[in-house]
Backbone as CSV, one residue per row, in Angstrom:
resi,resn,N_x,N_y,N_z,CA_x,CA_y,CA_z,C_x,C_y,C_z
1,UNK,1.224,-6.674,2.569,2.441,-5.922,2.644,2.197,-4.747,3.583
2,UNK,3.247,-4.698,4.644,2.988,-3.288,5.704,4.556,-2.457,4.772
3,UNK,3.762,-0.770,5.026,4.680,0.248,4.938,4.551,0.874,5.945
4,UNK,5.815,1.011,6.360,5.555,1.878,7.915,6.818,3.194,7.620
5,UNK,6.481,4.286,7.654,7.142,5.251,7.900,8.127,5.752,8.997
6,UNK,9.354,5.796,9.113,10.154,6.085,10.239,10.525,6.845,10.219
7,UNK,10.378,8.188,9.371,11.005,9.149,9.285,10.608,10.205,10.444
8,UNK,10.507,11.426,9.880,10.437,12.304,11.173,8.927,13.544,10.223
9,UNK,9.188,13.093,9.172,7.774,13.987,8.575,6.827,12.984,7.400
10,UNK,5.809,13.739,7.329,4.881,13.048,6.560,5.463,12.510,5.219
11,UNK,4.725,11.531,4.763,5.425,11.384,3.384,4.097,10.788,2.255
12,UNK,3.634,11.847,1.438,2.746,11.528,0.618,2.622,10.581,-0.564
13,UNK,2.382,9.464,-0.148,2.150,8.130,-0.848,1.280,8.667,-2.280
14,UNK,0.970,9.508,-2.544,-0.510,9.172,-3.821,0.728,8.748,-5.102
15,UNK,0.215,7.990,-5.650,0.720,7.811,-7.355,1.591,7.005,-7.222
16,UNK,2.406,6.352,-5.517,3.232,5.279,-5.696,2.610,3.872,-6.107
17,UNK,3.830,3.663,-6.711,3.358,1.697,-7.055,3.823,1.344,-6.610
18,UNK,3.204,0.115,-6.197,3.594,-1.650,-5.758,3.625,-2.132,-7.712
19,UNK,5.027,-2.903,-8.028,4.724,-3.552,-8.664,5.846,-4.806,-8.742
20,UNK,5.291,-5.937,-9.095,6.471,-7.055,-9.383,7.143,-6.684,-10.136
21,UNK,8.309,-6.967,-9.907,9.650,-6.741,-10.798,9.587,-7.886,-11.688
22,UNK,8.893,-9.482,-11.306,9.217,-10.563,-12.086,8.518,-10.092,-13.616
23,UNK,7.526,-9.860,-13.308,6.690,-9.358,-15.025,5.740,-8.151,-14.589
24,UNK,5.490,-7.315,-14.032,4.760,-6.392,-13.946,3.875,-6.176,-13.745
25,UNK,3.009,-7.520,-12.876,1.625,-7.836,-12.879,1.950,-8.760,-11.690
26,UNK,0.764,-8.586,-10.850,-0.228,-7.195,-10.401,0.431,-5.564,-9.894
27,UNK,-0.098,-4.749,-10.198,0.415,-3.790,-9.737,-0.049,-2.896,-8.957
28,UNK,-0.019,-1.836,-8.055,-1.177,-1.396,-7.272,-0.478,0.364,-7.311
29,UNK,-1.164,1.120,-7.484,-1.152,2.629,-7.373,-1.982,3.176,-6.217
30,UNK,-0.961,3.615,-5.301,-2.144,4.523,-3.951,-2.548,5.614,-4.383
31,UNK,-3.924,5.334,-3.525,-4.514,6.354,-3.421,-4.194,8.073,-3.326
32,UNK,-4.959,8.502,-2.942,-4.692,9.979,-2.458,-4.420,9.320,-0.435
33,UNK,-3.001,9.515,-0.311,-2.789,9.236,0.685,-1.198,9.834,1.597
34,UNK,-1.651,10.428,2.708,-0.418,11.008,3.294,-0.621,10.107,4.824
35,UNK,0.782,9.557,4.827,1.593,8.720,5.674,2.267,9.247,6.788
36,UNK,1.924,9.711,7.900,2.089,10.332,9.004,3.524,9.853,9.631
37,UNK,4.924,10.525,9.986,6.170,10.009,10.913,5.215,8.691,12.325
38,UNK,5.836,7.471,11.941,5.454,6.583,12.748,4.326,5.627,12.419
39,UNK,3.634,6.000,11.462,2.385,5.364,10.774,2.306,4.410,10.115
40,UNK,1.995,3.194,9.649,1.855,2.194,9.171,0.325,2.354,8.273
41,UNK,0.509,1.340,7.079,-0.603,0.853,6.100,0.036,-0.341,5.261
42,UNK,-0.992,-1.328,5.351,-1.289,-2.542,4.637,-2.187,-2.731,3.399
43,UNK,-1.602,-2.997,2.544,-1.804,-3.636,1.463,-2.121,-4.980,1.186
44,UNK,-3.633,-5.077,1.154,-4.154,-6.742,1.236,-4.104,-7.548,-0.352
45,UNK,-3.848,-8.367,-0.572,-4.189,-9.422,-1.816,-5.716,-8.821,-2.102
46,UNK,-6.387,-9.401,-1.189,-8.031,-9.233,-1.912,-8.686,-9.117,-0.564
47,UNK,-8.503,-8.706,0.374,-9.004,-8.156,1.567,-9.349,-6.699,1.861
48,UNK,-10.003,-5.734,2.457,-10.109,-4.563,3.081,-10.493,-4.198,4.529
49,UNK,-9.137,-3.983,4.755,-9.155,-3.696,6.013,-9.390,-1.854,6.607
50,UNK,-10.399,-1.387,6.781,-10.717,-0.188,7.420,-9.121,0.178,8.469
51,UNK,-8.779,-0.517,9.371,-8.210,-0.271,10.265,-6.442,-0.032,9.926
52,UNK,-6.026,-0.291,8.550,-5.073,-0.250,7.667,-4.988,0.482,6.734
53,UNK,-6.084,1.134,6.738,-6.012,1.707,5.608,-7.215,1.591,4.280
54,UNK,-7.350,-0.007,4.589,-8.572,0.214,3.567,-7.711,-0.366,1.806
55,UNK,-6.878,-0.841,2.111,-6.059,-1.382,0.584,-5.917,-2.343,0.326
56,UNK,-6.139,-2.297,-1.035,-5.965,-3.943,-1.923,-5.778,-3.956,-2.982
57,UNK,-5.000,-5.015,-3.522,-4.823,-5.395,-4.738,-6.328,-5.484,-5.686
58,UNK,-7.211,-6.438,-5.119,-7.962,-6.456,-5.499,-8.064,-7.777,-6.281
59,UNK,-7.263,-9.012,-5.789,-6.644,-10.147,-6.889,-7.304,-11.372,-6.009
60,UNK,-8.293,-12.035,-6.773,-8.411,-13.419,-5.744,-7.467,-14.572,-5.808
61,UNK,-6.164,-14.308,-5.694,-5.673,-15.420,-5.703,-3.919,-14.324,-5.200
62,UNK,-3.470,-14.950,-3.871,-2.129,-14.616,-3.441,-1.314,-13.883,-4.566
63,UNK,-0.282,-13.184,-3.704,0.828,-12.442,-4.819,2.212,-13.010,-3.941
């Protein structure tokens, strides 16, 4: 999942969730993280990507 910011100021992500609406599982809480006007971050299944951010579910198996 990409979040990309379009606004015109920062917008501090910490304590948001990702969560399914179908049953509530998996769910993901960011980090301590501020999202720069124009900036993008990805949210991997079970990957970590440095160049994104560095985020994951942490789930071996697709969402």
């Amino acid at each position: 999942m990409q979040i990309v910011n379009d606004g015109e100021t920062a917008v501090d992500m910490t304590g948001w969730r990702l969560v399914d609406v179908a049953d509530g599982s998996p769910e993901f809480t960011f980090p301590s993280l501020l999202l720069a006007p124009d900036q993008a971050v990805r949210v991997y299944t079970n990957e970590i990507h440095p160049e994104w951010g560095g985020l994951s579910f942490g789930r071996g198996s697709s969402i």
